[in-house]
DRENDO-1510 file (C-alpha; in Angstrom, 1 decimal, always signed):
<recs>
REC; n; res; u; v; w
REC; 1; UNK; -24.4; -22.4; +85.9 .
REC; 2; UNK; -21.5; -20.2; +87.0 .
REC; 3; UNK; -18.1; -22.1; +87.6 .
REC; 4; UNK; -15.1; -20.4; +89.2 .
REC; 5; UNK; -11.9; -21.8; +88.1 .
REC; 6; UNK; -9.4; -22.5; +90.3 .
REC; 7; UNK; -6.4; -22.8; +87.9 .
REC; 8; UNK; -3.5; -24.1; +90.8 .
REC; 9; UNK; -0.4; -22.9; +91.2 .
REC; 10; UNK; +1.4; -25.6; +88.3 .
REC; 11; UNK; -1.3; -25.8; +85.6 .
REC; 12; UNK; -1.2; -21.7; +86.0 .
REC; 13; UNK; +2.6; -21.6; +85.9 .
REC; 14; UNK; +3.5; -24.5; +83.7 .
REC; 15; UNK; +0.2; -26.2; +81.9 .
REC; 16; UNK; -2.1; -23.3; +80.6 .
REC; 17; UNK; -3.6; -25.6; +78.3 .
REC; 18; UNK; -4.8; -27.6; +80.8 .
REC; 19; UNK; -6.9; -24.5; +82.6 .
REC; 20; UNK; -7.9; -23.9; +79.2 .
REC; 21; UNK; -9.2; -27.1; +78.2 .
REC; 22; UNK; -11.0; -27.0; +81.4 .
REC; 23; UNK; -12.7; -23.8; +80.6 .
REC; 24; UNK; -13.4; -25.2; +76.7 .
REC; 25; UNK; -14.8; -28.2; +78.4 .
REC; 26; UNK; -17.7; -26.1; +80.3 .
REC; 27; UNK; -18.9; -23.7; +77.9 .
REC; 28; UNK; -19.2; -26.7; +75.5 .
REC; 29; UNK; -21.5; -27.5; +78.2 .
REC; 30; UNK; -23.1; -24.1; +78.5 .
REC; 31; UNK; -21.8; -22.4; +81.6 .
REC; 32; UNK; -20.3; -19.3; +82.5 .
REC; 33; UNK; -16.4; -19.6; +83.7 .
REC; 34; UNK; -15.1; -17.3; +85.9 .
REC; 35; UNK; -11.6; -16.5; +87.3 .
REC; 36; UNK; -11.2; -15.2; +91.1 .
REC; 37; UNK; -8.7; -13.0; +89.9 .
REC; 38; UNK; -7.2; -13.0; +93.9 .
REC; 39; UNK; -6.1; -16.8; +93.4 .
REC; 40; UNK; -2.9; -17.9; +94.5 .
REC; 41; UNK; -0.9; -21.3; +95.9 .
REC; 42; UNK; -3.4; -23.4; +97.9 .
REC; 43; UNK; -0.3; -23.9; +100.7 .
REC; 44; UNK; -0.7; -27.5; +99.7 .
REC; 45; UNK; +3.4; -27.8; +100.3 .
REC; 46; UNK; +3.4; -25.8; +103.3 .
REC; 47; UNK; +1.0; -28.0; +105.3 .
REC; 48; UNK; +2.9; -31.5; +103.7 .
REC; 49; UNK; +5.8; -30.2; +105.1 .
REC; 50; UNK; +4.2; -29.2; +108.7 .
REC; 51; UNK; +4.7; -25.7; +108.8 .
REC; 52; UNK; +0.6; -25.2; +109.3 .
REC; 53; UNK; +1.0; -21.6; +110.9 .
REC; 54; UNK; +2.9; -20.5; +107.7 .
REC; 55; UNK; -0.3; -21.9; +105.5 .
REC; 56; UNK; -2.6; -20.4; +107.7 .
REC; 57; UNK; -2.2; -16.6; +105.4 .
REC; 58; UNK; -2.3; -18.7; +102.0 .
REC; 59; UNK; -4.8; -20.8; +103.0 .
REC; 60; UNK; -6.6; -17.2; +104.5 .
REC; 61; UNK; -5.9; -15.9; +100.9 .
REC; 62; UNK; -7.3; -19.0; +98.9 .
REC; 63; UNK; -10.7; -18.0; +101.0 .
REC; 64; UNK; -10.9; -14.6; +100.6 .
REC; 65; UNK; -10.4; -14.8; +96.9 .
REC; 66; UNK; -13.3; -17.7; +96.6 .
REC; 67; UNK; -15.7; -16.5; +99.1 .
REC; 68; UNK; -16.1; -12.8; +97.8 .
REC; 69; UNK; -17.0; -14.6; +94.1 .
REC; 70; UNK; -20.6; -15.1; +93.1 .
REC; 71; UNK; -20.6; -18.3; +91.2 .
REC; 72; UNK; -22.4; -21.6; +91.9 .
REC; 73; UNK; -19.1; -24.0; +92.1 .
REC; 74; UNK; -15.3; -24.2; +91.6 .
REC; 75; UNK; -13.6; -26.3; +89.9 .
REC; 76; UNK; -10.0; -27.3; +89.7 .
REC; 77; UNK; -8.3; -29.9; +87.2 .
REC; 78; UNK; -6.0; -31.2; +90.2 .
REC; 79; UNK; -7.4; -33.5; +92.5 .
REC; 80; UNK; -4.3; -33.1; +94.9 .
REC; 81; UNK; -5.2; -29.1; +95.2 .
REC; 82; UNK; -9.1; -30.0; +96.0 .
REC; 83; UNK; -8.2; -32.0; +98.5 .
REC; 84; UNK; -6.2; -29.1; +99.9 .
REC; 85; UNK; -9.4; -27.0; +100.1 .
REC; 86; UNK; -11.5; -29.5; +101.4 .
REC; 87; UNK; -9.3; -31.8; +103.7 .
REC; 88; UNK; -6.5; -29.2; +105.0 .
REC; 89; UNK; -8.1; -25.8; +104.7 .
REC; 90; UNK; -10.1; -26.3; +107.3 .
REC; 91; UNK; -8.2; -28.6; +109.2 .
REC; 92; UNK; -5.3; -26.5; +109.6 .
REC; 93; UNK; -7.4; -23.1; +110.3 .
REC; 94; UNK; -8.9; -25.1; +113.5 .
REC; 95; UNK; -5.9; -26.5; +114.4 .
REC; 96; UNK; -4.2; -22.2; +114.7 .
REC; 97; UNK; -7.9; -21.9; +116.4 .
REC; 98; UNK; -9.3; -19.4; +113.9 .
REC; 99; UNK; -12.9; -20.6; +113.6 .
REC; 100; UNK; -14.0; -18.0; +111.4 .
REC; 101; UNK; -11.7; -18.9; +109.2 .
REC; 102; UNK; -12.7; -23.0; +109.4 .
REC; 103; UNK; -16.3; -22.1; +109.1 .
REC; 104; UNK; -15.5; -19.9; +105.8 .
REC; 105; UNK; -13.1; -22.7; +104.7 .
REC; 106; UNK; -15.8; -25.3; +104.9 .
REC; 107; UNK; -18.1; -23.6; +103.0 .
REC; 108; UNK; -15.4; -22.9; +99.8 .
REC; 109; UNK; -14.3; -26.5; +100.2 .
REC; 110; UNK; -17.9; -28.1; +99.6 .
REC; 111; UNK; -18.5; -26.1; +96.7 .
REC; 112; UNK; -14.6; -26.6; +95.0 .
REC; 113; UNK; -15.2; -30.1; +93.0 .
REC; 114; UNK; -12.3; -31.3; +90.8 .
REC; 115; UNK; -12.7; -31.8; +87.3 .
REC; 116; UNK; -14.2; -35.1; +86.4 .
REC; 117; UNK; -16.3; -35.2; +89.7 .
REC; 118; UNK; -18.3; -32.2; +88.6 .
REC; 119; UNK; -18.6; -33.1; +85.3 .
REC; 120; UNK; -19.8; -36.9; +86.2 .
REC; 121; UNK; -21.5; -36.0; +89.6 .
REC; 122; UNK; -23.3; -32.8; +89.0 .
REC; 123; UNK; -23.2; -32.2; +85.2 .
REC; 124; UNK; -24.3; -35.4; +84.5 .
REC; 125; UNK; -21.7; -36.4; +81.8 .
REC; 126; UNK; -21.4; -39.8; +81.4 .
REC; 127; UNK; -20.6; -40.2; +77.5 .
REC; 128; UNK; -17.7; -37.4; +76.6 .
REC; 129; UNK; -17.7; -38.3; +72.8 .
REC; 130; UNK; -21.6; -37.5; +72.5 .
REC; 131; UNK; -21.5; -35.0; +75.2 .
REC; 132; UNK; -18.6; -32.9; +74.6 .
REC; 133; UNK; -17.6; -33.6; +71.3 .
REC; 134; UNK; -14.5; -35.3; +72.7 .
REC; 135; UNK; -12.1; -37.0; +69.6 .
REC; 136; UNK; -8.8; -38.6; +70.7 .
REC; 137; UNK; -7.4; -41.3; +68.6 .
REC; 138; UNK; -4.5; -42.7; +70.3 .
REC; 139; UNK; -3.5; -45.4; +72.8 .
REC; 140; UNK; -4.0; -44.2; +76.1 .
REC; 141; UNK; -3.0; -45.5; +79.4 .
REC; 142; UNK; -4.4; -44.0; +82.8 .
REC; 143; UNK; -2.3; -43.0; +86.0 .
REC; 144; UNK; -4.8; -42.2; +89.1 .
REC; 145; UNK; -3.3; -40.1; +90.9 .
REC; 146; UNK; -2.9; -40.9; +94.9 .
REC; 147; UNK; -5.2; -37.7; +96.5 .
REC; 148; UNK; -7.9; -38.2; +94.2 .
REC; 149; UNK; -8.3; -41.7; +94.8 .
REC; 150; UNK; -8.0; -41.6; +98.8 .
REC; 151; UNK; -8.9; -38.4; +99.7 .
REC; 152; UNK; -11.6; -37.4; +97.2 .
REC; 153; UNK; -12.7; -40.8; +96.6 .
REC; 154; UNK; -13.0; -40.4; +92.8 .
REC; 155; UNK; -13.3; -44.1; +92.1 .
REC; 156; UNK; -13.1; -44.7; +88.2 .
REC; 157; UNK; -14.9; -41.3; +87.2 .
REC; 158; UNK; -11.8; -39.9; +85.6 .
REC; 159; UNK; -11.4; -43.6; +83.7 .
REC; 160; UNK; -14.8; -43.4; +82.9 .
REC; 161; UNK; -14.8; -40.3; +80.6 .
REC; 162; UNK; -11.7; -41.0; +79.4 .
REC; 163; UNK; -13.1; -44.3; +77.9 .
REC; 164; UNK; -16.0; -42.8; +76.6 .
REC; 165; UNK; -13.6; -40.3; +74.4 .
REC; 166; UNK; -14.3; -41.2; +70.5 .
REC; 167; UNK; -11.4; -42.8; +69.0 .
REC; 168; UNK; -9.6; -43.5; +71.8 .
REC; 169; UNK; -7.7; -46.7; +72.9 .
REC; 170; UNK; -7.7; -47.4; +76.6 .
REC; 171; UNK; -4.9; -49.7; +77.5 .
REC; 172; UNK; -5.1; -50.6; +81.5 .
REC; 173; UNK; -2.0; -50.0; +83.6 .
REC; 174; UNK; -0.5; -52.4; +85.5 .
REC; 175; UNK; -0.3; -51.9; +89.4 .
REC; 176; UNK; -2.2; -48.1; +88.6 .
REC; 177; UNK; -2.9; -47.5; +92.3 .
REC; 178; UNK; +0.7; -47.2; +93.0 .
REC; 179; UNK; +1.9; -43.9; +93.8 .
REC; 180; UNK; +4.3; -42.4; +91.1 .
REC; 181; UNK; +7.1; -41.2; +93.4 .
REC; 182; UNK; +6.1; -37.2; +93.0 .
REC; 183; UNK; +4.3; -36.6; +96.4 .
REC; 184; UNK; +5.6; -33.1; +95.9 .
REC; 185; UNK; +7.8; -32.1; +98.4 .
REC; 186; UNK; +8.5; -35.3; +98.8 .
REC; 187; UNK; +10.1; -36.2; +96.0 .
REC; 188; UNK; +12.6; -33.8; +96.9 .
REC; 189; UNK; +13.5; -34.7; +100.7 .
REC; 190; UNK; +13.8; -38.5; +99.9 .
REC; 191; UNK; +14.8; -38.1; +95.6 .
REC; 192; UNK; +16.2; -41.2; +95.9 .
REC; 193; UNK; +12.8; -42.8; +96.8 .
REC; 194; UNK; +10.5; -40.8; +94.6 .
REC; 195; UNK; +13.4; -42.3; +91.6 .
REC; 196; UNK; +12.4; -45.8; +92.0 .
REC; 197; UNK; +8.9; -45.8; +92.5 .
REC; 198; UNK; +8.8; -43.8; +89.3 .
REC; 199; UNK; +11.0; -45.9; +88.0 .
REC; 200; UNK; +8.4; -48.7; +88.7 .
REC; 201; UNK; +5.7; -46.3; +87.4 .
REC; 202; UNK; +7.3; -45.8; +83.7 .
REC; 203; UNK; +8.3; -49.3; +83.5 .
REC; 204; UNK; +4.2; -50.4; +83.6 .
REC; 205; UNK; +3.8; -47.3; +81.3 .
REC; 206; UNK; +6.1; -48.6; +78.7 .
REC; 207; UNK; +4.1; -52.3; +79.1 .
REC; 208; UNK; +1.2; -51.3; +78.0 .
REC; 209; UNK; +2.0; -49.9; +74.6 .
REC; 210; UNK; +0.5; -46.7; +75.2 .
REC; 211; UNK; +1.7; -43.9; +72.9 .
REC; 212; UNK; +0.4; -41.9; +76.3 .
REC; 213; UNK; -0.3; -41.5; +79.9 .
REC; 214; UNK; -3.5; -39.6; +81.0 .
REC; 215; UNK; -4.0; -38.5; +84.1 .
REC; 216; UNK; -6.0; -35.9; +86.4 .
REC; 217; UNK; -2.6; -34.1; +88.1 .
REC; 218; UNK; +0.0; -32.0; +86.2 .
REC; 219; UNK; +2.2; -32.4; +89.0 .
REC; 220; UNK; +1.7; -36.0; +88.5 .
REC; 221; UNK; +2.2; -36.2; +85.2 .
REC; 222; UNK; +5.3; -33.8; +85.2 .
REC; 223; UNK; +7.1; -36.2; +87.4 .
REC; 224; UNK; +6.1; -39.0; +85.1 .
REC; 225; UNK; +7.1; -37.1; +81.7 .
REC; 226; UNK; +10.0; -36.0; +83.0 .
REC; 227; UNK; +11.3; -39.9; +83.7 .
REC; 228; UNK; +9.8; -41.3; +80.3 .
REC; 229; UNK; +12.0; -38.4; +78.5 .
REC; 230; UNK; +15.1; -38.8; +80.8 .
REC; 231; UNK; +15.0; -42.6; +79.2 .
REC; 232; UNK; +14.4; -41.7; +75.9 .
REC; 233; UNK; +10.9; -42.8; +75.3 .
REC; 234; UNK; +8.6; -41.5; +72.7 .
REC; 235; UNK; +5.1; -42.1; +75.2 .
REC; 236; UNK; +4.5; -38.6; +76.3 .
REC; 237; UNK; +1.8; -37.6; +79.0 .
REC; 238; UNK; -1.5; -35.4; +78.7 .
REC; 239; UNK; -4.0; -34.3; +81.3 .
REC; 240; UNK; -7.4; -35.0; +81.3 .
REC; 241; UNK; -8.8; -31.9; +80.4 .
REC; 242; UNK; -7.1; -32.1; +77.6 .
REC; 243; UNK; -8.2; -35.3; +75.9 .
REC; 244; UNK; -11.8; -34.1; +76.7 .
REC; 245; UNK; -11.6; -30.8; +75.0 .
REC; 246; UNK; -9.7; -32.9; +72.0 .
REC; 247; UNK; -12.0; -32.6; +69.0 .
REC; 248; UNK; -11.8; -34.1; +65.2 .
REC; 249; UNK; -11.9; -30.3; +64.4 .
REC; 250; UNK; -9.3; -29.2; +67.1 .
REC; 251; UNK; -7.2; -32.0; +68.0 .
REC; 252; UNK; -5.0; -31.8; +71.7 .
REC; 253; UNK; -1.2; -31.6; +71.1 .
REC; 254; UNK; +0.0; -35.0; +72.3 .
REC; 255; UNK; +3.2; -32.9; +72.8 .
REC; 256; UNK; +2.2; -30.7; +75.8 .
REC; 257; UNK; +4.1; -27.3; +77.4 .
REC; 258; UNK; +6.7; -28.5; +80.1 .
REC; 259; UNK; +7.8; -32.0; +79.9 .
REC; 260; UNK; +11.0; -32.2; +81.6 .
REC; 261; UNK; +12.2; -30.3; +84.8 .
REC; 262; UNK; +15.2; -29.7; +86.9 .
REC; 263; UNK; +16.3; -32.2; +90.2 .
REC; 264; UNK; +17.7; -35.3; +90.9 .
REC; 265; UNK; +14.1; -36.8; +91.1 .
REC; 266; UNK; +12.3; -35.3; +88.2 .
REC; 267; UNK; +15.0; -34.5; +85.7 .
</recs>
């Protein structure tokens, strides 16, 4: 199969080893990667923030780059940026009443899957140790992030393969369908918000006695990292991909790339 990567705007900028992982992850499977080299920002934040008639040239841009690819399906380790493509995209191109536009939208969005939903749904992994090779032994703890569990639905697919990972300690997180705080823009307008529910968030982190916190969303997991390190914890955070590429021969950094940013809400 040929997969387009659609790398995002943070994992691009911040987490290459995540977009790397993913690519490891697939051609450990057998397929062909391929990057739209005209990928940009989804205009995720622009349409959060209601300004749909900006998003209307990124989200043009987004489509352009995808719909002049030859590949089979895209993939993206972010299910927040998916759900861009399939929820907003079009949504926000039939709302400026550009129907070409929505109907070439559509058909990118159906065939943009994140991560664990093509691997489970239509690569059929269901065992990551046997299937991938995947060798992580830590003590892991899992945050699901909000947009893949209410707008893509993802249900336990990401918990799933993480818990078939050899070695690997699952720990469950208390309250785990509570929002971290990040919401992107949102954790700037209202900081003082977005500070205590991720306060609440590292607090069940630290409960568990997880060494780390997994999850499918760098932007997620940023927000997270970046609270655990401002109280001096040792439990770092990793992102999916990671974990699955993790091998006994080439084991993930439990480290990462960017752990701590700038702002009263994620600093």
């Amino acid at each position: 199969m040929r997969i387009a990567l659609f790398a995002t705007c943070i994992v691009d900028a911040m987490y290459p080893a995540t977009a790397r992982a993913t690519v490891k992850i697939l051609e450990r499977l057998g397929h062909e990667v391929v990057f739209p080299s005209g990928q940009a920002c989804c205009g995720q934040m622009h349409v959060n923030s209601g300004y749909l008639k900006e998003a209307v040239p990124v989200i043009a841009n987004h489509v352009a780059a995808f719909d002049t690819e030859d590949y089979d399906v895209a993939v993206a380790p972010s299910g927040s940026c998916v759900a861009s493509v399939k929820h907003q995209h079009p949504m926000v191109a039939r709302s400026c009443g550009d129907k070409d536009l929505e109907t070439r939208a559509t058909a990118v969005g159906a065939k943009t899957y994140e991560l664990s939903e093509l691997l489970v749904d239509v690569l059929g992994v269901t065992d990551a140790g046997a299937q991938l090779g995947s060798y992580f032994p830590h003590r892991v703890t899992y945050h699901p992030s909000c947009h893949g569990m209410r707008l893509l639905r993802l249900g336990d697919r990401q918990a799933r393969l993480l818990g078939s990972v050899a070695g690997i300690d699952m720990a469950e997180l208390p309250e785990a369908d509570q929002c971290c705080g990040f919401g992107g823009t949102f954790s700037m307008k209202n900081a003082d918000v977005s500070s205590a529910m991720l306060e609440d968030k590292t607090a069940n982190i630290t409960a568990t006695g997880a060494s780390l916190c997994a999850g499918g969303d760098a932007s997620c997991l940023m927000h997270i990292g970046g609270g655990l390190s401002r109280q001096g914890s040792d439990v770092t955070t990793l992102h999916l991909a990671e974990i699955l590429a993790s091998t006994l021969e080439e084991p993930a950094s439990v480290t990462g790339e960017v752990r701590v940013t700038t702002g009263k809400a994620t600093r």
